[in-house]
C-alpha positions in Angstrom: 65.5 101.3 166.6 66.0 103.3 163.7 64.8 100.5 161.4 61.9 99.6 163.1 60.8 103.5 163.2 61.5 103.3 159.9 59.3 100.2 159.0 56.6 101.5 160.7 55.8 104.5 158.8 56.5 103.0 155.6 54.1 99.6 156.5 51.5 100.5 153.9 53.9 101.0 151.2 55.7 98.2 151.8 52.6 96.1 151.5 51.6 97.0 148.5 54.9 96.8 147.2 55.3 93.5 148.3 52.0 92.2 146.7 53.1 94.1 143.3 56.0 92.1 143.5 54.5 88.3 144.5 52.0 89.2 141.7 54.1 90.4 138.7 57.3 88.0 139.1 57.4 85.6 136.5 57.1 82.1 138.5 59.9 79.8 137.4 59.7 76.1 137.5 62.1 74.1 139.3 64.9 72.2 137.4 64.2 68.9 135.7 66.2 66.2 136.2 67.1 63.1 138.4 66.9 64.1 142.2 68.9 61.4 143.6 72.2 59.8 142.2 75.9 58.4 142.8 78.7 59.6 141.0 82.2 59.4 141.5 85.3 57.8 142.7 87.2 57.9 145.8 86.0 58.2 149.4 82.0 57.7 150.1 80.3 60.5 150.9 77.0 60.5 151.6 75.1 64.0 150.9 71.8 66.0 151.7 70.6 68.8 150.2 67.3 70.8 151.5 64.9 73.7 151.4 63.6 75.8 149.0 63.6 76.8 145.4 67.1 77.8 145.3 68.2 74.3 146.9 65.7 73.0 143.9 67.1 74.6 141.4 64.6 77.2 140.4 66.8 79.9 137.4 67.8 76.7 135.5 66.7 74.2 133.6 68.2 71.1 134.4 69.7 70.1 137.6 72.9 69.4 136.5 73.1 73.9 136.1 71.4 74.1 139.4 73.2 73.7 143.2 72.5 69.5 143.5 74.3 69.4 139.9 76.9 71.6 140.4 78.2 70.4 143.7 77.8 67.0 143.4 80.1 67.6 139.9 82.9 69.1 141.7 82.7 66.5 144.7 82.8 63.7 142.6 86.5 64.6 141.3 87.7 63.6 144.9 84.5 60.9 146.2 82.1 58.8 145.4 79.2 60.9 146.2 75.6 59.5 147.0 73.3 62.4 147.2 69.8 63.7 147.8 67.7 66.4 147.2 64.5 67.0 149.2 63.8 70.4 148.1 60.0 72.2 147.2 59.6 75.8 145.9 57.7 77.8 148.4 58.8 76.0 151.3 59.6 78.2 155.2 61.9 76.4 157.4 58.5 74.8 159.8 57.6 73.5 156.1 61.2 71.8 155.4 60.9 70.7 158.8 57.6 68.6 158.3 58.7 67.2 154.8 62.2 65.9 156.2 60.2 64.4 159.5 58.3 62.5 156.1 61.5 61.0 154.6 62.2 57.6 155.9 65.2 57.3 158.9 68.9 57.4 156.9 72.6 58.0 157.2 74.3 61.5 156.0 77.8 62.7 155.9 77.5 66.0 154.8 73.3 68.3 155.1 73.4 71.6 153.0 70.5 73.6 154.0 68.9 76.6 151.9 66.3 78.4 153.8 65.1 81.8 154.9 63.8 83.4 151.8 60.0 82.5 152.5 60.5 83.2 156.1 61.2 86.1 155.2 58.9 87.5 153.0 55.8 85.7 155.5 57.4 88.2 157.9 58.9 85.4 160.4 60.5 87.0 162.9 64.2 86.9 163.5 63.8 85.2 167.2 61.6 82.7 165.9 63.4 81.9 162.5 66.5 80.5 164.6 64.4 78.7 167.1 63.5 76.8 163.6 66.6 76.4 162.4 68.0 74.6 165.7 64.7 72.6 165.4 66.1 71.8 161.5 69.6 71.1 163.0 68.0 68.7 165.7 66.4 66.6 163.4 69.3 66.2 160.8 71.3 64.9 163.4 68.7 62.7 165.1 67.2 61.4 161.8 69.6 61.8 159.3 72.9 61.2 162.0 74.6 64.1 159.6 78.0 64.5 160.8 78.5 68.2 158.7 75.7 70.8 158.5 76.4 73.8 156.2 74.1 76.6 157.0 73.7 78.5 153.7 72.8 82.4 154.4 70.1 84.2 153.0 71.2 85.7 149.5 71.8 89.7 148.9 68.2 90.3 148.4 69.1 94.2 148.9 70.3 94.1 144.9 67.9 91.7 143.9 66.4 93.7 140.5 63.0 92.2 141.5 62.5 94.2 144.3 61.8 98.2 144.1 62.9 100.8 147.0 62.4 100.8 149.6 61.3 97.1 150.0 64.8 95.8 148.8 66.5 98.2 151.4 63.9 96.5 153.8 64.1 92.8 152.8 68.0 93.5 152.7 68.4 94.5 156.0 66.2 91.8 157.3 68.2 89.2 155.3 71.0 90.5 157.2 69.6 90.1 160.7 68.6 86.5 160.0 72.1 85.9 158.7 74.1 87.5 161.5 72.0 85.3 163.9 72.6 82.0 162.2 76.2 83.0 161.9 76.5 83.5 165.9 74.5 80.2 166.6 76.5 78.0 164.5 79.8 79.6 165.7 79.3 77.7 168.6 78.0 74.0 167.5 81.4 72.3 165.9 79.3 70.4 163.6 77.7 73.4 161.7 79.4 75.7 159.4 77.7 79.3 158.2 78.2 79.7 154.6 78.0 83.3 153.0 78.3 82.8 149.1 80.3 85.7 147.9 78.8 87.0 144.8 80.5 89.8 142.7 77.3 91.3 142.4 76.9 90.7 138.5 73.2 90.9 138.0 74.0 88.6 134.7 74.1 85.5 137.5 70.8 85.7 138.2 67.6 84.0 136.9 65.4 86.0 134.7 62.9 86.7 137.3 65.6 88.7 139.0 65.0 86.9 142.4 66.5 83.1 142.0 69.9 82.6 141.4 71.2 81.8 137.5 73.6 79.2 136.8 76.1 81.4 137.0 75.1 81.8 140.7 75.0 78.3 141.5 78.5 77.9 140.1 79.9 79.8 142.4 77.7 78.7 145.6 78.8 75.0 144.9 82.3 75.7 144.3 82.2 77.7 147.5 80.3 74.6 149.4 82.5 72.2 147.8 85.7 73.5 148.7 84.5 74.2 152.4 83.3 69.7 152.6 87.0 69.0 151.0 88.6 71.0 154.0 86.9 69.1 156.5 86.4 65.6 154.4 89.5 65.0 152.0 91.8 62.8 153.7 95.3 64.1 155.2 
């Protein structure tokens, strides 16, 4: 209640702060590079990745610094990894939706989904958001039969540099809501995982726009990934 009271009187300025921001932040390209491969010895495993810019690499300049890159490195130690990346800057969850119901019918072991951001910043509500992301978990297991969905959560947008107060205390505590929702819905499908990337909160990981993640971020959201589809795919 407090928040909403809150976000009501400060509507206006958040507004224009918003529009500052969208029209002063440098706009990064995504990261070059292949965006499908194989790589690896051992086990197959066959591996989506999709959403937005963070999920395409946007903060680096080749994909091999970006998430695909870093993940599919640190899998291929323990399988032989065929991957994917079907991933567009800009992109809410209904627009991830309509490009995946695009791609032709396939098999995938492991979907790792980065989402949110933009539905955030259109002002999606949080009721709505989740009805999307079930829609999003529907189709990866109807048209993509994935057997392991990992959920990504919304970064810590409430210290991204990027954003002035009090729209970072505002987009922060909205990133929060989202995530505590997606957290509760996938707690109770067996198939889905919610993954919170810890970061230390060393602005030095992040892109130069000060809202994508750096390398240095993408290192440590792929090694957290990675070692959560080991636990459940490595065999005994």
């Amino acid at each position: 209640m407090r928040h909403t009271l809150a976000t009501i009187g400060l509507g206006p300025l958040l507004l224009l702060q918003g529009r500052h921001v969208k029209r002063v932040t440098p706009r990064l390209p995504e990261a070059a590079g292949e965006r499908q491969g194989e790589l690896g010895a051992g086990p197959p495993l066959r591996l989506l990745i999709a959403g937005d810019s963070a999920a395409a690499g946007v903060g680096a300049e080749q994909q091999a610094q970006a998430l695909a890159g870093r993940l599919t490195a640190l899998l291929a130690a323990d399988f032989r990894v065929s991957w994917t990346l079907a991933a567009t800057t800009g992109h809410t969850t209904a627009q991830a939706l309509q490009r995946l119901r695009e791609l032709p019918h396939a098999a995938y072991d492991v979907v790792v989904t980065s989402l949110g951001v933009n539905d955030l910043t259109g002002r999606t509500p949080t009721r709505l958001w989740l009805q999307q992301q079930e829609q999003l978990v529907s189709l990866l297991r109807e048209q993509f039969q994935a057997r392991h969905i990992l959920l990504s959560a919304l970064p810590p947008m409430h210290i991204f540099p990027a954003l002035p107060q009090p729209l970072r205390w505002y987009v922060g505590a909205q990133a929060q809501r989202y995530n505590q929702g997606l957290q509760a819905w996938a707690q109770q499908h067996g198939d889905c995982e919610f993954i919170a990337t810890e970061f230390p909160g060393d602005l030095a990981l992040m892109a130069s726009d000060g809202f994508h993640p750096g390398p240095g971020a993408y290192s440590l959201w792929a090694e957290q990934l990675a070692a959560r589809i080991r636990q459940r795919w490595s065999p005994p």
